[in-house]
N, C-alpha and C positions, 0 to 999 in steps of 0.2 A: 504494500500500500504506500502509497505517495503522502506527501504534506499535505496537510488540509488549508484551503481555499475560502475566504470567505468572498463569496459573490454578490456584491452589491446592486440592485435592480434585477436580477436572477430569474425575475417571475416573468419578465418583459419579453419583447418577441428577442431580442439577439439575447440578452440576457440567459435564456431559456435553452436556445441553441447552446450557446459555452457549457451548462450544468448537463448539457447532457454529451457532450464533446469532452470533460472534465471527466468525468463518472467512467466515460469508456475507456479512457488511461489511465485509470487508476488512478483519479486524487481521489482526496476525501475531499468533501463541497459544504459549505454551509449558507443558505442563500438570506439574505435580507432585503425585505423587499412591502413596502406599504400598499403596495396592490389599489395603487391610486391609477396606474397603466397598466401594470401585470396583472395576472389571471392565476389564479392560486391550483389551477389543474395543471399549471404548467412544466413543474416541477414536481419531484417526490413530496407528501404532505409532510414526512417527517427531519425533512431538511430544510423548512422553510419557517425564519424568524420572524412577522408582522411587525414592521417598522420604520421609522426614517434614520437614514446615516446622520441627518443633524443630530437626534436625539443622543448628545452624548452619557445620558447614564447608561441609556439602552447598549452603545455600544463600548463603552469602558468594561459592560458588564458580562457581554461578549468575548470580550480579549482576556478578562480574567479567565473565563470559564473555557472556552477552547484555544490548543495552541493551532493558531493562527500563524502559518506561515507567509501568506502575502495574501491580499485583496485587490479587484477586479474591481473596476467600477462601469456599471453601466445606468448608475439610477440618475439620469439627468432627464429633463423635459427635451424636446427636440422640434417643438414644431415653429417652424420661422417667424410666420404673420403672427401667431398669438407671443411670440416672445416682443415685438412692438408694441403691441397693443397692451402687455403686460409685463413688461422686464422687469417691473419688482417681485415676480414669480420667477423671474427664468434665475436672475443673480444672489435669491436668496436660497432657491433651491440648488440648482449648479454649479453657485460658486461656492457662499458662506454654507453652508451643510458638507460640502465636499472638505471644505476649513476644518470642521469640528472631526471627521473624521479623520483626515491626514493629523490633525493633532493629536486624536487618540492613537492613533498607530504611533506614533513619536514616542510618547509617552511610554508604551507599553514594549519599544524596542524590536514594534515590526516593520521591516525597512523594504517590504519588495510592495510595488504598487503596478499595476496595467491600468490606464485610461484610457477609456474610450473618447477617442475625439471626431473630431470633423475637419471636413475640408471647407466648413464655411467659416476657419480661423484666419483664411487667401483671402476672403470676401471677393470682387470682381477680378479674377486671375490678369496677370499681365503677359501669360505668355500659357500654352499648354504643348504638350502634359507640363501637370505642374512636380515641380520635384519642392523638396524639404528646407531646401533653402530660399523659396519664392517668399519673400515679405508678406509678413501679416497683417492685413487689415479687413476685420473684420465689420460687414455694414448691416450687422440686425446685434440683438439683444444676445439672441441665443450665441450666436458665433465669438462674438465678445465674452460672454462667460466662460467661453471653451477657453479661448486664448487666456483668459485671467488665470484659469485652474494651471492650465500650462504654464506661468512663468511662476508660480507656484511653486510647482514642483523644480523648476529647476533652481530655484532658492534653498527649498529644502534640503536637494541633492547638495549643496554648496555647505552650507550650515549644519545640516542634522546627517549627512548619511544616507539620507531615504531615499533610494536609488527608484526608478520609475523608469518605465517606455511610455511613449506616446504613440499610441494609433491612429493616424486622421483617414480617416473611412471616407468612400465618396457615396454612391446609394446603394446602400444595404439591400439588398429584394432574394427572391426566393424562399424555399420554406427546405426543413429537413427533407433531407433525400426518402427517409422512410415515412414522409408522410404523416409523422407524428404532431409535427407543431409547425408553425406560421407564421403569419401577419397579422392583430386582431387589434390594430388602432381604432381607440373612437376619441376623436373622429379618424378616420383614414385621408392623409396624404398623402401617399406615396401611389405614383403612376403606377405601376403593376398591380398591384392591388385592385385598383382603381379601376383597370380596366379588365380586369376579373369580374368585378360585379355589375360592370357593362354587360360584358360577357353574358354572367347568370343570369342577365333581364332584373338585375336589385337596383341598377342605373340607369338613365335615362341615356345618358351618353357623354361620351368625354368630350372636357373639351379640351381645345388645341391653343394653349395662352402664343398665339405669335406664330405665323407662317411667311414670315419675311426676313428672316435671319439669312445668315450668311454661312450657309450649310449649305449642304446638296438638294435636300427635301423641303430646306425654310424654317424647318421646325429645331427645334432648341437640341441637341446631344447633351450626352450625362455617361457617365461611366457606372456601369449596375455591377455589382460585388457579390455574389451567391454570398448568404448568413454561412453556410458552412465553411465555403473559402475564408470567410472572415474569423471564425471558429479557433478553425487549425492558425492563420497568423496570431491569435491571441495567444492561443496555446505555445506557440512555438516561442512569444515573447517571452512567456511566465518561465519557461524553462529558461530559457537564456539570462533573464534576472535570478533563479535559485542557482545557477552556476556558479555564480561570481559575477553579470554584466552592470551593465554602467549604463548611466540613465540615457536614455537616446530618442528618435522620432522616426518613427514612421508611417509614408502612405500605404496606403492598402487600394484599391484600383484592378482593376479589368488590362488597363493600359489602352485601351479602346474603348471607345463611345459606340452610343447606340442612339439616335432621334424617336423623338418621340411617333412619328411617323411608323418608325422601323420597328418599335416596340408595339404600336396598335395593328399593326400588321403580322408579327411574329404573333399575339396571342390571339386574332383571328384564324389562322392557321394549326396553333396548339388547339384549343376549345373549339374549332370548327365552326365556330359563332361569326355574326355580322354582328362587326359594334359600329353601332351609332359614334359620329364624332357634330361637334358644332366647334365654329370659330369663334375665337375671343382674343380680343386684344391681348398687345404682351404686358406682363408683368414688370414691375419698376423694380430692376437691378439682377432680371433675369440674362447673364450675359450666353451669348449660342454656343460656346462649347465649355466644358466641365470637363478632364482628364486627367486621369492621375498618371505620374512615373514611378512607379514601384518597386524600381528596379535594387534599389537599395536595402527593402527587405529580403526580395528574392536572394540573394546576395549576401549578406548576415546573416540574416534567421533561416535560411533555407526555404522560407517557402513557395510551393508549388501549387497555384490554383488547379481546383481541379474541375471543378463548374463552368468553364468561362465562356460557353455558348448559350446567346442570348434564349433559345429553344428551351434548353435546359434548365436555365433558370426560371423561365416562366411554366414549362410544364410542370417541375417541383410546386411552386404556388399552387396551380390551379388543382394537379392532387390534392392539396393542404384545403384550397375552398370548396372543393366538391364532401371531402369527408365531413366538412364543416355545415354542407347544405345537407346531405343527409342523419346529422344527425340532428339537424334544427327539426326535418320532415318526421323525423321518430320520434320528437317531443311531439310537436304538433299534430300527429295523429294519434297518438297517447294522450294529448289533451283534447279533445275533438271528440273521443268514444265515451258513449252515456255510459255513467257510473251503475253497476250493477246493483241492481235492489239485495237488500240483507233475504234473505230468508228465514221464517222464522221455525224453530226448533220445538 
């Protein structure tokens, strides 16, 4: 048996992926997770702590009672528009609770950390793919919190010892290869997703923010990251930090883009479905391409995507939302059948 792990946000969709990516190699896992995003079926019931990382008695109390080899963090908010309309959510949750935790890990003498970041710390890239050295500037709430936690930890590493990797992820999408778990945002932004329940007739139809970009199809590209490719990079970090390594960053990326065009066409072709699309204006600081250079964890940490055909990635999803509709149809017709009269004896 391996170190034990606590995983923070663990009930969450990537979350959820790691605990059970973790489990298969043998750590031990312990997840905490206030299931204000996460879904508490998501995980084992008897590995999962109800709670916030701010709460620091909660988690001082934690660190007493299991030895905690390093902590994962995936419990931050992620959604762009509402981090404007609400950044004193995104940097009390994101930043300052992320604060109380890294302090308690100080304190109690645990020094390995994995953050999950983003690529919206670039805010409008100057150039793509982007690699680890492209200047940060980040232009929403959320992306700014990332970047805060990040120089964070490289303070830490300076001062206290508390060695950390940075992950900056570009979009996350797909679901476990065995179909076990997925995507289950409410609300749901994320295009694939999105165009899954086009797909299933639960949408009316996507739409298309912007068909005049400076792509090939007009439409905006994005680099899409199978959750299990991103899995195995986390994994492969956390080992690399219990070896001996040394705080560092990196992107995680496809290395290729996909338009939104090419992904509403790839999962007309997976689900054999007509989706509805309508146009809509573009988005204010939606820039037309998104790409990561990855090549530096390939490189380091070893790893090897193994997902990275757009097909693939979406037909994992749409496994994940079909077992999802059928088993909404076995409730619903379990609630739907009149309840049988008593008999009397």
């Amino acid at each position: 048996m391996k170190q034990k792990v606590l995983v923070a946000g663990g009930a969450g969709y990537i979350g959820s992926h790691m605990v059970k990516d973790l489990l298969a190699n043998g750590y031990e896992v312990l997840v905490l997770d206030n299931l204000s995003k996460g879904h508490r079926d998501a995980v084992p019931h008897e590995r999962l702590v109800l709670g916030n990382i701010g709460d620091r008695d909660l988690v001082e109390t934690l660190f007493d009672q299991h030895a905690i080899a390093a902590v994962m963090h995936f419990a931050a908010f992620i959604e762009v528009g509402e981090s404007v309309r609400e950044p004193e959510k995104y940097y009390r949750n994101n930043f300052a609770e992320t604060l109380v935790l890294l302090d308690a890990m100080r304190r109690h003498g645990i020094a390995r950390f994995i953050f999950s970041s983003t690529a919206a710390v670039y805010g409008t890239p100057k150039q793509t793919p982007i690699t680890e050295d492209h200047p940060l500037h980040p232009i929403n709430p959320y992306g700014a919190s990332k970047a805060m936690v990040e120089q964070v930890l490289k303070d830490f590493d300076s001062a206290y010892g508390l060695k950390s990797i940075v992950l900056r992820y570009f979009n996350a999408a797909g679901a476990d290869p065995d179909g076990e778990l997925g995507e289950r945002h409410d609300p749901e932004t994320h295009l694939i997703p999105l165009v899954l329940d086009a797909a299933a007739g639960a949408r009316d139809a996507i739409a298309i923010f912007g068909q005049d970009y400076d792509t090939p199809d007009g439409t905006c590209i994005r680099d899409y990251i199978h959750v299990a490719d991103l899995c195995q990079a986390h994994r492969l970090a956390l080992d690399a930090l219990l070896q001996g390594g040394e705080f560092n960053i990196y992107n995680l990326g496809n290395g290729r883009g996909f338009s939104v065009r090419e992904v509403i066409d790839a999962a007309a072709a997976v689900t054999e479905s007509q989706i509805p699309c309508r146009a809509a204006p573009r988005r204010p600081g939606d820039p037309p391409r998104l790409i990561a250079d990855s090549t530096k964890a390939k490189r380091e940490l070893g790893w090897t995507p193994e997902y990275t055909d757009l097909a693939t990635i979406i037909r994992h999803a749409w496994q994940f939302r079909q077992r999802c509709m059928a088993a909404e149809s076995t409730v619903s017709r379990t609630t739907d059948s009149p309840t049988p009269l008593s008999t009397r004896t």
